[in-house]
N, C-alpha and C positions, 0 to 999 in steps of 0.2 A: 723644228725643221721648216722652212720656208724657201720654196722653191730652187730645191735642190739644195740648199746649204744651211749648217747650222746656226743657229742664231745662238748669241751671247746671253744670259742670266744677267740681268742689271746685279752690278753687287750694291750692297746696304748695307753702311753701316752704321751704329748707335753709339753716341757720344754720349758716358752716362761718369757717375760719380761712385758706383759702387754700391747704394744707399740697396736696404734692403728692397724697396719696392720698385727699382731699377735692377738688380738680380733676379727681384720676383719673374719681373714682363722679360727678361732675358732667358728665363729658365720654361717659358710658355711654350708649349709641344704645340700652338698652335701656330706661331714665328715661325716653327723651324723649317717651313718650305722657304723661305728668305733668304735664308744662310747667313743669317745676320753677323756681321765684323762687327764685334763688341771693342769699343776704346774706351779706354781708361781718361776720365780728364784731367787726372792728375799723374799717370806714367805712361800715356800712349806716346808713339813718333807723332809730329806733325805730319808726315808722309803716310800714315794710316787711313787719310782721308784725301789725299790731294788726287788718288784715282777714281775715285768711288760714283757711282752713279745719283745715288741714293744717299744723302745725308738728314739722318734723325739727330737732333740735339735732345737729347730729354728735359724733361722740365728738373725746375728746384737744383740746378747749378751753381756752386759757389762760384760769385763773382770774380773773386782772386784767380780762380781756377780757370774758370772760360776764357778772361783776358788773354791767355798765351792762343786762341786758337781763334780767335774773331777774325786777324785777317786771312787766316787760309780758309775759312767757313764761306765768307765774300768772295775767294778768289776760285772755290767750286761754283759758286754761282755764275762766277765772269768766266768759265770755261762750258757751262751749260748743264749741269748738274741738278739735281733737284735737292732743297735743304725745306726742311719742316724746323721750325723750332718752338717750342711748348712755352707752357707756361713759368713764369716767375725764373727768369733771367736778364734780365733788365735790356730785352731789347732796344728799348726806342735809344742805349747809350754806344751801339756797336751796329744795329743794322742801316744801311745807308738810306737816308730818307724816312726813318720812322720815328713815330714820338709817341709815347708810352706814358701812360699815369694809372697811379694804383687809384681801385676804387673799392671800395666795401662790397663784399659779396653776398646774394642771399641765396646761402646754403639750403634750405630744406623748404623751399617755395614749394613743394608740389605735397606737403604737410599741412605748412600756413595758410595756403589760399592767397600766398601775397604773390602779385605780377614779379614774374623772373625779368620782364623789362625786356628781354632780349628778344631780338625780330628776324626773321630769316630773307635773306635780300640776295639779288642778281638770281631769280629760278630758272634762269636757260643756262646758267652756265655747267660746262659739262662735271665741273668736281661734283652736282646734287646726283649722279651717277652713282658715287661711291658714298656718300655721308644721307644721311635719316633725319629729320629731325630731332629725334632721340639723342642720338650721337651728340649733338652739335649744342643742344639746348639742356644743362644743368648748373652748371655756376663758371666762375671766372674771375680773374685777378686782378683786371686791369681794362683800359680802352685802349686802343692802338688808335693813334694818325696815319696809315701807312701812305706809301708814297702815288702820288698823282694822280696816276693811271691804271691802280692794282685795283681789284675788285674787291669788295666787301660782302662776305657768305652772311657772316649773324654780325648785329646791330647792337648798343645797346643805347638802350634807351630813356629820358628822365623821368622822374616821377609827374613831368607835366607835358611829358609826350615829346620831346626834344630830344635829336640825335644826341647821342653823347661820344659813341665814337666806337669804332669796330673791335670784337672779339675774335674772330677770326677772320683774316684776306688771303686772298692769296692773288703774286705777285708776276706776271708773267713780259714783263715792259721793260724793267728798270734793268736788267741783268741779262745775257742771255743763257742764265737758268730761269728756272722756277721754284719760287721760295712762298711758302706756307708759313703762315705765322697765327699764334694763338694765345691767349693770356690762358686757355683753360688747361691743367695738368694731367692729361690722360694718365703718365705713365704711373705718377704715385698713386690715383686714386686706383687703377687695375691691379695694379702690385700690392694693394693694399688691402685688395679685397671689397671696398667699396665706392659707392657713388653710381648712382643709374645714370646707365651712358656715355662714360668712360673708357671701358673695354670696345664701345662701337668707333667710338672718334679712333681711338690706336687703331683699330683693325681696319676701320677705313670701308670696306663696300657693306652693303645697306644687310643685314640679319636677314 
């Protein structure tokens, strides 16, 4: 309630593929203040999304699969929507303005002793509100180019100190939404049970 009248519930909903560790994070009693709208990527409506406040794409989407919904994904954004999309769906070939290259990941740096490489970058901007470094800093799939004028949260970086190119941005310029973008896979590694710092990045404000 806000001065005398009630305020709207953002809806949200999750673009998943059914995979066990996408029913896992679906089945989470910790979600359920969200009221999260579960679609199917391969038998939802296109219309299942075109109201929505909130759009999650989960990561590890068959590409055949997502193609049918890339441009109504774009067209929440061109309406003012918010869309997160995870990792390992080949954004840099459907999101407008991004370029994407896979790179080797190092899984169990915080084992090895070897530099995870990744940098955390823009600290006034207000998303380090909700994200930890925890959260943000454990492996990844990929570098992003994202477009122009987006900001860049975590970096990665070469083994001789040289940007390589961002992990996660997020995108507040090019659309009048706001689009999140991330090569790292919260959802499977949550659903899965493992990966330190996985469950933080999905849930978003800081532990």
């Amino acid at each position: 309630m806000a001065g005398g009248t009630m305020t709207r519930a953002a809806t949200v909903a999750f673009l998943h593929g059914g995979s066990h560790a996408q029913l896992a994070t679906l089945a989470d009693p910790a979600l359920e203040p969200y009221r999260i709208r579960p679609v199917h990527v391969r038998t939802g409506d296109l219309d299942d999304i075109r109201d929505v406040d909130v759009l999650v794409v989960a990561d590890r989407l068959r590409p055949d699969l997502l193609t049918r919904w890339t441009d109504t994904i774009t067209d929440c954004l061109g309406r003012g929507a918010t869309v997160v999309v995870f990792g390992e769906n080949n954004s840099g070939d459907w999101l407008p303005g991004v370029r994407e290259v896979s790179r080797p990941t190092v899984f169990w740096w915080w084992r090895t002793g070897e530099d995870h490489r990744l940098r955390l970058r823009s600290p006034d901007h207000p998303a380090w509100d909700y994200f930890s470094e925890h959260s943000v800093i454990w492996h990844y799939h990929g570098v992003l180019e994202p477009p122009g004028r987006a900001v860049s949260l975590v970096d990665l970086h070469t083994e001789d100190g040289e940007r390589d190119g961002s992990v996660l941005f997020v995108d507040e310029t090019t659309t009048a939404g706001r689009l999140l973008v991330t090569t790292m896979d919260p959802v499977y590694h949550h659903g899965s049970g493992f990966m330190p710092g996985a469950t933080q990045l999905l849930c978003a404000p800081r532990p």
